[in-house]
N, C-alpha and C positions, 0 to 999 in steps of 0.2 A: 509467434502466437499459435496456439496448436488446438487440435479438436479431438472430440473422440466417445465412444458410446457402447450402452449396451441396456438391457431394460434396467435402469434401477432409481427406486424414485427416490435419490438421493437429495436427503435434506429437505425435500420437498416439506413444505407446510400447506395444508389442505387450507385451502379459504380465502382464493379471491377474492371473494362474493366481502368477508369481515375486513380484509385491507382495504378495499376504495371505500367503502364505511367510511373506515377508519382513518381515512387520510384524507377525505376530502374537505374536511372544515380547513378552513384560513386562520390565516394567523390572527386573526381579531378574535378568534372564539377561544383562543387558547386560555385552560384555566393557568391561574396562577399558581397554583400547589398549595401547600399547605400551610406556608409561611407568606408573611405578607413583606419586601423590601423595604426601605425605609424610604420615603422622598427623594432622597439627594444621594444613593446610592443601590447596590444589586443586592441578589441574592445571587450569590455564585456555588457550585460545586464543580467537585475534579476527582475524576475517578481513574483505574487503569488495569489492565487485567491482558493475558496473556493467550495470542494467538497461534503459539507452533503448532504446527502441522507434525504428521507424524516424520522421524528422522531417518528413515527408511525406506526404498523402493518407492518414489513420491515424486513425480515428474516435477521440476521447478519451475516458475512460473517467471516469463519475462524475456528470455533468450531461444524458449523456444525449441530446444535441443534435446532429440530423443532421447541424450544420452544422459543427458545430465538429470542426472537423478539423486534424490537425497541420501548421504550418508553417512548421518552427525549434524550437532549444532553446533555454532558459535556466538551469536550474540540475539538471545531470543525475541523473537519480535513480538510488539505488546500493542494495545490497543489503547487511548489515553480519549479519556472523554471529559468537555467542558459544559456544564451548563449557566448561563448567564439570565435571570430574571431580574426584569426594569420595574416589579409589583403590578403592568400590564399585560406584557407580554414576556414569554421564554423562547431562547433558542440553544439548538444542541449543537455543540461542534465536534466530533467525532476523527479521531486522527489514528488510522489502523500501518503500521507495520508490513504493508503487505505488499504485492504486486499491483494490483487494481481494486478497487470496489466494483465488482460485478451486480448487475441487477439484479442478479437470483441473492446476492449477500444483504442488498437493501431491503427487498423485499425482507427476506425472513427476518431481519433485523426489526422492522417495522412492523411485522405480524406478530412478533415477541412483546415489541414495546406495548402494542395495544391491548395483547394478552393481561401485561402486568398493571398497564397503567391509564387504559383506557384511551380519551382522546386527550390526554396531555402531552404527549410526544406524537408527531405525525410527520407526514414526508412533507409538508408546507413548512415545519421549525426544526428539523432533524435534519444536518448537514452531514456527508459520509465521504471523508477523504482518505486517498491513501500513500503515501511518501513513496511508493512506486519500487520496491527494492525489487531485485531480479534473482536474491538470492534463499526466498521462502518456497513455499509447497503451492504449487497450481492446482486448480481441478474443482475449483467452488463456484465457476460458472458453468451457467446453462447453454451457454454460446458455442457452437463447436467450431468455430473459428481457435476458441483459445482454449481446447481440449484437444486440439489434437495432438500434441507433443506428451501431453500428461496421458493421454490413453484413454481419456474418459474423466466422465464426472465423479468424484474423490469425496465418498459423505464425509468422513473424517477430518477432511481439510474444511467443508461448509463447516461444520458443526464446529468448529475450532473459529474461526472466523468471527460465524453470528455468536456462537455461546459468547467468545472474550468481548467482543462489541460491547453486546449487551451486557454483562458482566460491569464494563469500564461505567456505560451510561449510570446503569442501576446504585452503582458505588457514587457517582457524580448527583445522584439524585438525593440519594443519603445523604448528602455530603454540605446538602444549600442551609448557606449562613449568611449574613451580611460580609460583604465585603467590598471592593472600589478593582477599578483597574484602571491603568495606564498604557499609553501607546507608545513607540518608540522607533526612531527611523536609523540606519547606517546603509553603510555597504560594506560589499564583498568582492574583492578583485581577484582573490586567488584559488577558489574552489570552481570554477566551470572556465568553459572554454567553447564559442562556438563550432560545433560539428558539420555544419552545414552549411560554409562561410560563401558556399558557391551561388545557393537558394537567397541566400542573407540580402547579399549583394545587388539580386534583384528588385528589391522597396525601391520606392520613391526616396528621395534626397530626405524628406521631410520625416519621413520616418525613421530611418540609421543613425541618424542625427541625434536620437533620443539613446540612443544607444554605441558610444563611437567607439567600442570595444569590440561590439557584436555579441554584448553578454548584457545580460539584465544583475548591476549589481544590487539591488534593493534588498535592504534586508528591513522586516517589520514585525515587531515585537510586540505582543501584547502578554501584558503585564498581571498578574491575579495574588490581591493580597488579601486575607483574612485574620481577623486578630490582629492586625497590624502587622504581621511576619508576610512573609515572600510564602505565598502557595504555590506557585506554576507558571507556566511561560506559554505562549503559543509563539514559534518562531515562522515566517515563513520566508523564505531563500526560492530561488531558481538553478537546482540545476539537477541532471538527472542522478538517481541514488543507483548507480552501477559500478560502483567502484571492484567490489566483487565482479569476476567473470564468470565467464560461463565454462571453465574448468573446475571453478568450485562446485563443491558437493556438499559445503557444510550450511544448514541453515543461518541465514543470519539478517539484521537488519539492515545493515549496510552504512552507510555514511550517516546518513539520517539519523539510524538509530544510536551509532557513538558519539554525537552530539549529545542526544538525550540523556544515554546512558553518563557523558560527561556532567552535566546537570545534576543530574537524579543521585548517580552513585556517587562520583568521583568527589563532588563539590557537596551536596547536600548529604552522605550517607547511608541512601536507601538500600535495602536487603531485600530483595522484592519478595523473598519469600517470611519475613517476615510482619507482616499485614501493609497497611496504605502507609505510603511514602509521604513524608512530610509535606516533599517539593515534588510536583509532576513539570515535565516540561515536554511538549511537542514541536516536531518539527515537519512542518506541512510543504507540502509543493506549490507554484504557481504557474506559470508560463515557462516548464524546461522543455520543450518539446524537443530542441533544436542545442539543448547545452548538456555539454560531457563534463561528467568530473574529473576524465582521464586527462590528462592537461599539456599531453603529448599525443594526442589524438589516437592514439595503438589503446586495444584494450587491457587493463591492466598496467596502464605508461603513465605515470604523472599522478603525484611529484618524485616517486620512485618505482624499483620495477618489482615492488612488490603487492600482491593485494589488500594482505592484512595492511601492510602499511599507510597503505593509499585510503583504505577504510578510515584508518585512525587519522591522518592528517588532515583529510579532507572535513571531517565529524571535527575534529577540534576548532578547524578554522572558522565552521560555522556558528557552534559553540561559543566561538572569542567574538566574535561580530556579534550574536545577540547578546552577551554582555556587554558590549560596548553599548548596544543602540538601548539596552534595557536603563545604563545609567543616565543616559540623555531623558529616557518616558517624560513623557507628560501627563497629570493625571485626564482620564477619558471618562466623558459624560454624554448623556445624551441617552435616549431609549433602544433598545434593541428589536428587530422583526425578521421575517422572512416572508417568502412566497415562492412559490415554486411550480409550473407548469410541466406540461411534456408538447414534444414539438415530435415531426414523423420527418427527417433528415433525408430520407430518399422520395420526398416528393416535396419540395417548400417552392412555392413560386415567390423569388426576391425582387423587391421592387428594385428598376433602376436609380433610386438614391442609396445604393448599398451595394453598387459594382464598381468596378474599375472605370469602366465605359460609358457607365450612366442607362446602360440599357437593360432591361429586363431580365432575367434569368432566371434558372431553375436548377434545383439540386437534381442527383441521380441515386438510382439504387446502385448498393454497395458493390463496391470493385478491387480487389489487388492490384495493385501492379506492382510488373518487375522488380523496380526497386524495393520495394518492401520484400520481395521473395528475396532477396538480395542481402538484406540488414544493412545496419549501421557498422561501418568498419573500424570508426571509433572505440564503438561500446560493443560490438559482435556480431555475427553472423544471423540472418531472420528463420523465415518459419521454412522447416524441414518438410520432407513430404510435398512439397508443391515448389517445382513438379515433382514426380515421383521419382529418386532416382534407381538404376538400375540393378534389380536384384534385390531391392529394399522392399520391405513387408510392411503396412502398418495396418491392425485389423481396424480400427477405427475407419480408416478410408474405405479398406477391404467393405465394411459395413453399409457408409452413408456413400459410397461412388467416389469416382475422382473429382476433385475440386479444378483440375487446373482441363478448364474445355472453354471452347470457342464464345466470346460473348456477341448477341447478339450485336449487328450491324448499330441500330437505336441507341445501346447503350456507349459502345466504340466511339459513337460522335459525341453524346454526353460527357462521358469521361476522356473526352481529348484535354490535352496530348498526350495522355498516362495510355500506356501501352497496358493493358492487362492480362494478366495471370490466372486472374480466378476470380467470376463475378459472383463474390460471396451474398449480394442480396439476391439472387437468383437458384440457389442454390435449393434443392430437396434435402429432408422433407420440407424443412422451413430454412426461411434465411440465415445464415452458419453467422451471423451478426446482428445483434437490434438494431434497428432504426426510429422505433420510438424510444427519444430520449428526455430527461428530465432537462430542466435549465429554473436555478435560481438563483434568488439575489435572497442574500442576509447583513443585516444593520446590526454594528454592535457600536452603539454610542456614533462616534464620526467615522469609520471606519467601513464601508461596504466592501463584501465579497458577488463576485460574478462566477454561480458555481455552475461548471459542466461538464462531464466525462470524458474529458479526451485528454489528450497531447496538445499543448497548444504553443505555437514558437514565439519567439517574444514577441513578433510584430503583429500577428495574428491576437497574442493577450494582451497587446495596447490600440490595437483596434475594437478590440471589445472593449477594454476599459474607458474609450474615448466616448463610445457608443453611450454605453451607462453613464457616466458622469455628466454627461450633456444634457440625456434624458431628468438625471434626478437636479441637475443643474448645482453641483459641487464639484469642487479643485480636482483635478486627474489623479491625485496625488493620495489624493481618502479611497479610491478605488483600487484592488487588487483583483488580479485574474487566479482562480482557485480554480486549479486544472483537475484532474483525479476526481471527479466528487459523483460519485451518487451511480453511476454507471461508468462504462468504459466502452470506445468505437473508435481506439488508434488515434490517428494527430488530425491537428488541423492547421493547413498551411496557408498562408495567406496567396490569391491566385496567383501574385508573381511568382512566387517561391513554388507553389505547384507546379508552371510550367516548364521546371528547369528538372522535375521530376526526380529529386533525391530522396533518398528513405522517405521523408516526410512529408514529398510529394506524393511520393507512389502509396505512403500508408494515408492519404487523407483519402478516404472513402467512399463519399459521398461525391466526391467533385471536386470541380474544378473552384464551384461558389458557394463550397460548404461554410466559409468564415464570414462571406458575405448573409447567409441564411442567418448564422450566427448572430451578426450585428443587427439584422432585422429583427429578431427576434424578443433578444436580449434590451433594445428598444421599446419593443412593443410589453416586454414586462415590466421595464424601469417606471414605462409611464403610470402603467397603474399600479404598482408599488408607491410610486410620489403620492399620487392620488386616492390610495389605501380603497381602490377597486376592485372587483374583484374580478381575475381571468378564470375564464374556464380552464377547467384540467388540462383541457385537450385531447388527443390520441391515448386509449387504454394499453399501456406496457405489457406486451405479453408475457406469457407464461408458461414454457415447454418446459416446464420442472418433470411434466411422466415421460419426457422423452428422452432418457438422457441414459447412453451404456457407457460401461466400464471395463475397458480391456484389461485395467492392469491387475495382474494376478493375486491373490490374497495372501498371506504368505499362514501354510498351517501348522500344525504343532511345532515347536522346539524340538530341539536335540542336541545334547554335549557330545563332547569328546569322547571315548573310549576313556574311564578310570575317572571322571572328572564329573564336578555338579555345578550345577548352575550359580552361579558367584565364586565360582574357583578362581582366583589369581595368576594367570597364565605367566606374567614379570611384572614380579615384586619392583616397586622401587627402591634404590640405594640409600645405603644406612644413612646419609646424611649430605646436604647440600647447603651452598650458601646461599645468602642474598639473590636476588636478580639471577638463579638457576633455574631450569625447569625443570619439573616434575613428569616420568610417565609412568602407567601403568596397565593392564589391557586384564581381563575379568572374562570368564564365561559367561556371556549374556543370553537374552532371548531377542525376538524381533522384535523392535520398538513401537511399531504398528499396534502390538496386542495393549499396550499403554504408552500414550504418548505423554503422558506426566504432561498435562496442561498445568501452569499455575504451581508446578512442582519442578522437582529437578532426577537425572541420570547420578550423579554426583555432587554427593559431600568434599569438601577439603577439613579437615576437625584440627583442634589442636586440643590438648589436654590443658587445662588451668589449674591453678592453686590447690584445687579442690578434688582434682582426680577425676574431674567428670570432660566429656568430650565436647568440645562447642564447633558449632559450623562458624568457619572462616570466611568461607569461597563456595561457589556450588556451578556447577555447569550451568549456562546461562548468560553470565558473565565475562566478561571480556576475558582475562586470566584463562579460563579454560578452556578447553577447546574437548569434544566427544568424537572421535570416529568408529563408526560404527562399519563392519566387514562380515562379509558372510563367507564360510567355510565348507563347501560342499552342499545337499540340499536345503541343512535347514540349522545348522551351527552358527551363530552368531558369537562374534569377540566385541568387545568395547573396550578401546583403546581410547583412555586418557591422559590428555597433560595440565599441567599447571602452572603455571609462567608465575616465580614466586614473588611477589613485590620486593622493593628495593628495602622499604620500610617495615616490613613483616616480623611483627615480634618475634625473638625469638622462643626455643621450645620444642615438643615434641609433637609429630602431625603424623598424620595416615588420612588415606581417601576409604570413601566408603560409597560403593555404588547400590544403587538400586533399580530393578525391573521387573516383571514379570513374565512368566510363563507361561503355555499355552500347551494342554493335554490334550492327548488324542478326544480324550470323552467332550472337548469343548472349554475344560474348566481351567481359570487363570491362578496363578500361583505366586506372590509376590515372591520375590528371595532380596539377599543383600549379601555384597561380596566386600569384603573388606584388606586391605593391605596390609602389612608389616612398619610398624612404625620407625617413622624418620626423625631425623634431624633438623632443623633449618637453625643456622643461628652464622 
């Protein structure tokens, strides 16, 4: 998790004052839209639009590592949005691509909505989850806990983020027609693996029990038909999407997203660059707090020693379980709602019916410890810079102080037995983490989500789920824990499992009785969610959006090579390849910063048809190709591509054809396009 600053009011959107407006009506006031649903079925839409971040100089978001930095894509991450109207009530389900849903991304996402659409979307019916990959662009929170590896707050990566969000929503709003959905239940044995089998082991009998693997296999699938055809999937699985390490450089979705992409492209045919996709399918997180997809516990180990690989087996296998659990569905009825409050995590006094002990307790302001400074050895190493090491520079800290200083006495006994590192809610100018955080529950027919921004390990999201289901007084079994959603504040471990202080002891921040807070809470919403009451907001979520610097460098004009123009062909591809060969070829580029082709692509694959004209086959984006992008002294950029030719690839005549833009001294951008020498495949 990284920090990092400099003045720049990136992405900021002016107007607290129009958000709590705008977001404090409940879910009873929500209009209906403009269509009305039928009795005995929804109005659903599905939408989906494209979050990369630029592929370039972009600290990555998730591992934390100064080094790792962007350079090139591989499988774009995209933003899929659901809306469900019962002709009472709407709700938004929102499933980004990304590393986290930061507060500063909610917010603007919600200050957008209200722009476009008034009080029909609000943070009460607008759900904001994120599939957790580690191998996207960082820098689109306000928190400088998780700016400092990236160098600072990154507009280009907010504006990538909120734009596709809202993009996916707006398309989904378009998009509402009569339709039904179905639910659908399996498992999954062979995508995770518990990481933290030491902390595990700590539960009560009665809880492992539910679990005798030490993995949450549940898979649950909800279904979306229109016109009687298959529209889209919501999947949601447990387990972390790090299959990708943190030696890659190339943007990607990660496991997650090859699931989808199996869906979307493989199975249904989608072109994303050729408008909305027949079939959308998301694949959401729950309780992986504590689950590796690395399945040899090494990162990058399991089910082989490869990442791409492990990307792609791991995404299929998920892929094959929600078809499986999709052909068992049941059709799903019943109304949809939400509600959603904010809680202040570093000061909740927990009644003793929500401890271990029975006794009273209290959350704390936010803390590191060691082991979080430490990482997960599983999935990789944690946050750099804290402590500082020797000789190492980071102007970010340079800027806001060092993080890793003595915590008060006060908070040492609160946060026992976690040894810490750096008491991040203590922190100048402001806490390097929020503590006011959102918590809601959303109803879709039988089916309740429990959403809150964190990490949450399995036992810890089946004590919440016990929580709510008792409250709303329905089967364990209609509840899910919907971890990722709406903000982000690290994991939450249940206090046995904190005391034994591993990653996800040391990252649970608040305390020792943060899950306990949790369950109180989550309680006290279910009950007037049953009772369609109304809670107070609670606590106002801050907003340091003008506080936020930027260390990392801007990159300025272009420059070729001596003799050479920008889309020169530096190596051609060869005259002719078979089947299942690949393709490469590398082009004089520019920085990808100056356009990061949102919604677009670096690369065509063309083949020539009947007709003598050229058609796109393939395009960077897509699993097949792969962009590395390289810089050549101060300001030379190369784009080296490949193309991994399918087995089934008509045959014919192909050439790649790249595209970028350029950046002049005067300021001004320049598209160009470089194109290759035509091949073979056959």
């Amino acid at each position: 998790m990284p920090m990092s600053r400099r003045v720049v009011l990136a992405g900021t959107v002016a107007g607290s004052a129009t958000l709590a407006a705008a977001t404090t009506l409940g879910a009873t006031t929500l209009a209906a839209g403009p269509a009305a649903a039928a009795q005995s079925g929804y109005l659903i839409g599905i939408g989906i639009s494209d979050i990369t971040g630029p592929a370039a100089e972009c600290g990555m978001m998730g591992y934390s590592q100064l080094e790792q930095q962007t350079a090139g894509i591989h499988l774009r991450p995209r933003a899929r949005a659901f809306i469900i109207d019962d002709s009472n009530r709407r709700i938004v389900f929102a499933v980004a691509e990304n590393g986290m849903i930061f507060q500063s991304v909610h917010r603007g996402v919600l200050l957008e909505l209200a722009r476009r659409f008034g009080d029909r979307y609000t943070e009460q019916n607008v759900l904001l989850t994120s599939t957790h990959s580690h191998a996207t662009c960082g820098g689109s929170s306000n928190d400088y806990a998780y700016n400092l590896s990236i160098l600072g707050f990154q507009q280009q990566v907010y504006d990538a983020e909120v734009n596709g969000i809202v993009e996916a929503i707006v398309a989904a709003d378009a998009d509402l027609g009569p339709g039904s959905l179905a639910l659908g239940h399996g498992e999954l044995h062979d995508a995770s693996v518990n990481r933290s089998r030491i902390a595990f082991e700590r539960n009560p009998d009665a809880d492992k029990q539910v679990f005798p693997d030490a993995i949450d296999p549940a898979v649950t699938v909800l279904s979306f038909v229109k016109g009687g055809k298959p529209a889209g999937a919501i999947t949601w699985f447990a387990t972390h999407n790090t299959s990708m390490t943190n030696q890659n450089r190339l943007i990607s979705a990660d496991n997650k997203g090859y699931a989808a992409f199996s869906y979307e492209h493989i199975e249904h045919g989608a072109r994303y660059l050729d408008g909305a996709p027949d079939f959308i399918a998301a694949f959401a997180q729950t309780n992986a707090g504590d689950l590796s997809p690395n399945l040899n516990l090494r990162p990058g180990s399991g089910p082989t020693e490869d990442e791409f690989d492990n990307t792609r087996i791991i995404g299929e296998r998920q892929y094959r379980a929600s078809k499986d659990a999709l052909a068992q569905a049941r059709s799903l009825s019943g109304p949809v709602d939400a509600m959603l409050c904010y809680i202040d995590l570093a000061d909740i006094a927990v009644d003793g019916r929500f401890t271990p002990d029975g006794q009273p307790r209290h959350t704390a302001p936010a803390a590191a410890g060691v082991s979080l400074i430490a990482g997960s050895v599983e999935d990789g190493p944690g946050l750099p810079g804290i402590p500082i090491p020797e000789g190492v520079r980071n102007p970010f800290i340079d800027a806001l102080g060092d993080p890793n200083r003595p915590a008060p006495a006060w908070l040492a006994d609160a946060q026992a037995p976690k040894a810490i590192v750096a008491p991040l809610g203590l922190l100048p100018p402001v806490p390097w983490v929020p503590n006011v955080v959102p918590i809601q529950l959303v109803r879709i027919g039988e089916l309740y989500l429990a959403c809150a921004g964190a990490e949450f390990t399995i036992v810890s999201g089946l004590r919440v789920r016990r929580a709510v289901a008792a409250a709303l007084g329905v089967p364990l079994e209609r509840v899910l824990m919907q971890g990722y959603a709406n903000a982000y504040h690290e994991y939450v471990a249940t206090p046995e499992e904190y005391d034994s202080q591993q990653y996800e002891g040391g990252s649970t921040l608040f305390g020792r009785y943060t899950l306990c807070a949790y369950q109180q809470e989550f309680t006290r919403l279910a009950a007037a969610f049953v009772a369609r009451q109304q809670v107070p907001r609670g606590p106002a979520p801050r907003d340091v959006s003008h506080l936020q610097p930027n260390f990392q460098p801007a990159p300025g004009p272009d420059a070729t090579p001596p003799g050479r123009d920008f889309g020169d062909v530096l190596i051609q591809p060869a005259p002719a390849y078979p089947r299942g060969a690949q393709v490469a070829a590398e082009f004089v580029s520019a920085h990808p910063k100056h356009n990061p082709r949102r919604n677009g692509t670096f690369l065509e694959v063309q083949r020539r048809n009947g007709s003598g004209d050229w058609i796109r086959v393939a395009n960077e984006g897509e699993w097949a190709v792969r962009f590395h992008w390289s810089k050549r002294g101060a300001a030379e950029s190369v784009a080296r591509f490949t193309w991994d030719i399918p087995v089934d690839a008509a045959p014919g005549r192909y050439r790649l054809r790249h595209y970028a833009d350029s950046l002049t001294p005067d300021g001004a951008l320049h598209p160009f396009t470089g194109t290759t020498t035509e091949f073979d495949v056959g």
